[in-house]
C-alpha positions as CSV (number, residue, x, y, z in Angstrom):
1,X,89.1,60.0,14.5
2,X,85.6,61.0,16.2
3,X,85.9,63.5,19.4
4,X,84.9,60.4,21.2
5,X,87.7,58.2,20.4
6,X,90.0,61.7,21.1
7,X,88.3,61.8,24.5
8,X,89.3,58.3,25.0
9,X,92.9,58.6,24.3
10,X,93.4,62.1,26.1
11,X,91.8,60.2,28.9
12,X,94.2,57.0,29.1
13,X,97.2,59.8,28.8
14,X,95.8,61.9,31.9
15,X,95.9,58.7,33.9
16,X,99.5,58.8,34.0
17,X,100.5,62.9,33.1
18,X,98.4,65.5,32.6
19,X,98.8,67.9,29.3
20,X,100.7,70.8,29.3
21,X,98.5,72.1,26.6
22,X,96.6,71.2,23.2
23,X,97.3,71.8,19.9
24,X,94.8,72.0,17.2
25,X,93.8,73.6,14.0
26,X,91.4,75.7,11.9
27,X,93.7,75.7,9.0
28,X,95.2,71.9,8.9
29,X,92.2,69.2,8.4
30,X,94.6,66.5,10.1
31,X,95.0,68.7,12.7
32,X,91.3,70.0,13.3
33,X,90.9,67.1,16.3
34,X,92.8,68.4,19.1
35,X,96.6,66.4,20.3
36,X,97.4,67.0,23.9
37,X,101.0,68.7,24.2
38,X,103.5,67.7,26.5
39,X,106.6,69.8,26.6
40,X,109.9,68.0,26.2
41,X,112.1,70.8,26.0
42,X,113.6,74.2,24.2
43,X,115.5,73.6,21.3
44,X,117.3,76.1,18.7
45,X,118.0,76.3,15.1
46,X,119.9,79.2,12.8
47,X,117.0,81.7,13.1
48,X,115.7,81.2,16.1
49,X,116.1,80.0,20.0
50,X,112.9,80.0,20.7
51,X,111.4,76.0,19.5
52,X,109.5,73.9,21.8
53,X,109.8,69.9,21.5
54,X,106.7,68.4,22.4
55,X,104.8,65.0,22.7
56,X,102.2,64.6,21.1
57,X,98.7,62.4,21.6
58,X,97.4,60.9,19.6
59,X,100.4,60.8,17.0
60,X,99.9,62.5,13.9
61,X,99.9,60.4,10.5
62,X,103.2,60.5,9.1
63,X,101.7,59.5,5.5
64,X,99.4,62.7,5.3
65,X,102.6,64.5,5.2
66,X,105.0,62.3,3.0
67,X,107.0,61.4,6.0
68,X,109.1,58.6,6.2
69,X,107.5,57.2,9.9
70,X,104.1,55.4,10.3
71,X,103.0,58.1,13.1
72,X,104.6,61.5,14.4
73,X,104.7,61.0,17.9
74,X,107.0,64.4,18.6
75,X,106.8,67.7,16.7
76,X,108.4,71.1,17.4
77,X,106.3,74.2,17.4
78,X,107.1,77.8,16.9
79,X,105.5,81.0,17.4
80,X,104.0,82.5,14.2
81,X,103.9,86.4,15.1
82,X,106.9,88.0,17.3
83,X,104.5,89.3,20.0
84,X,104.0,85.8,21.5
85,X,106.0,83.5,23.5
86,X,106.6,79.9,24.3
87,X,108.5,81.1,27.3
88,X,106.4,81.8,29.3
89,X,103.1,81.0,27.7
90,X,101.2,84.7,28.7
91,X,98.0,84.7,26.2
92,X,96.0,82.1,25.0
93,X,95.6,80.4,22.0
94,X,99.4,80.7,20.9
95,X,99.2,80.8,16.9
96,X,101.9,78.4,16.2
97,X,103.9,76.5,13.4
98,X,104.1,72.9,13.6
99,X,107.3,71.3,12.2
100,X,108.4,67.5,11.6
101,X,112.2,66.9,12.7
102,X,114.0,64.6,10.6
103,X,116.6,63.3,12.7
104,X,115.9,60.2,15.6
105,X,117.3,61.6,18.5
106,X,115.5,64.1,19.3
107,X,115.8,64.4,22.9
108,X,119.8,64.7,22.4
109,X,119.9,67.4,20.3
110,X,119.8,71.1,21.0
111,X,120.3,72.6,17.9
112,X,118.5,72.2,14.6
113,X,119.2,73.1,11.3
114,X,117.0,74.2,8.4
115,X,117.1,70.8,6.5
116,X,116.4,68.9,9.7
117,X,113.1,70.8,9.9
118,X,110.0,70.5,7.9
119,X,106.9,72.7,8.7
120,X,103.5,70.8,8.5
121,X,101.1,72.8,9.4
122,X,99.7,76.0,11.0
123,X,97.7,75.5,14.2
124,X,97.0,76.9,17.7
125,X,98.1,76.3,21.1
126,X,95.0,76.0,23.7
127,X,94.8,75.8,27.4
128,X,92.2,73.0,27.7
129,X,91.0,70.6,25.5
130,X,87.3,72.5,25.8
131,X,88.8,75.5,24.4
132,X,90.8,73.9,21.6
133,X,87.2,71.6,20.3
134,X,85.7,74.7,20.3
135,X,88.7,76.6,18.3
136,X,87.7,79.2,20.7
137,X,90.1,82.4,20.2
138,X,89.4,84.7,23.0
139,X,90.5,83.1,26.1
């Protein structure tokens, strides 16, 4: 997708909600254009209590990751180093793990286990959508 066609999509979704932050990616080429993050809540698993459910825009392509769906509309992310925190957010970018969920109802459940749970990808949590284009790692 060209950053213009991004811009276009962020900008129909800031119409109605504005982003609570953007995820992006210098390791994941599918990732590389930034998704704006909307939180959906705090979930758990086995190992940790500390996964956020968001929202994501524009969806991800379930086939680039031999996933059952057409698009990946939601995705829980998960700090990568223990220094760093979803809860609050206190330094930007966030270095992050991005995982598919393999169950529907998402929104219902509060705790995952490891075979619901598929990580995709490595990326970065950004506080603007200028930031996360630019990959820029010192805000």
């Amino acid at each position: 997708m060209a950053k213009s066609a991004l811009l276009i999509t962020l900008s129909e979704y800031a119409m109605n909600q504005i982003p609570d932050f953007y995820l992006a990616s210098s390791d994941a080429y599918s990732l590389e254009e930034p998704r704006a993050c909307f939180r959906i809540g705090r979930l758990k698993s086995n190992s940790r209590d500390d996964l956020l459910l968001v929202r994501i825009t524009p969806p991800l392509n379930g086939s680039d990751y031999q996933f059952p769906v057409s698009k990946i509309e939601k995705v829980v992310v998960a700090t990568r180093f223990k220094n760093e925190s979803l809860f609050p957010i206190k330094r930007w970018p966030v270095f992050v793990y991005v995982v598919a969920v393999l169950v529907d109802n998402l929104e219902q459940i509060k705790m995952l286990s490891t075979d619901q749970m598929r990580i995709i990808a490595w990326a970065e949590l950004y506080n603007s959508l200028e930031n996360a284009i630019a990959k820029k790692f010192n805000s």
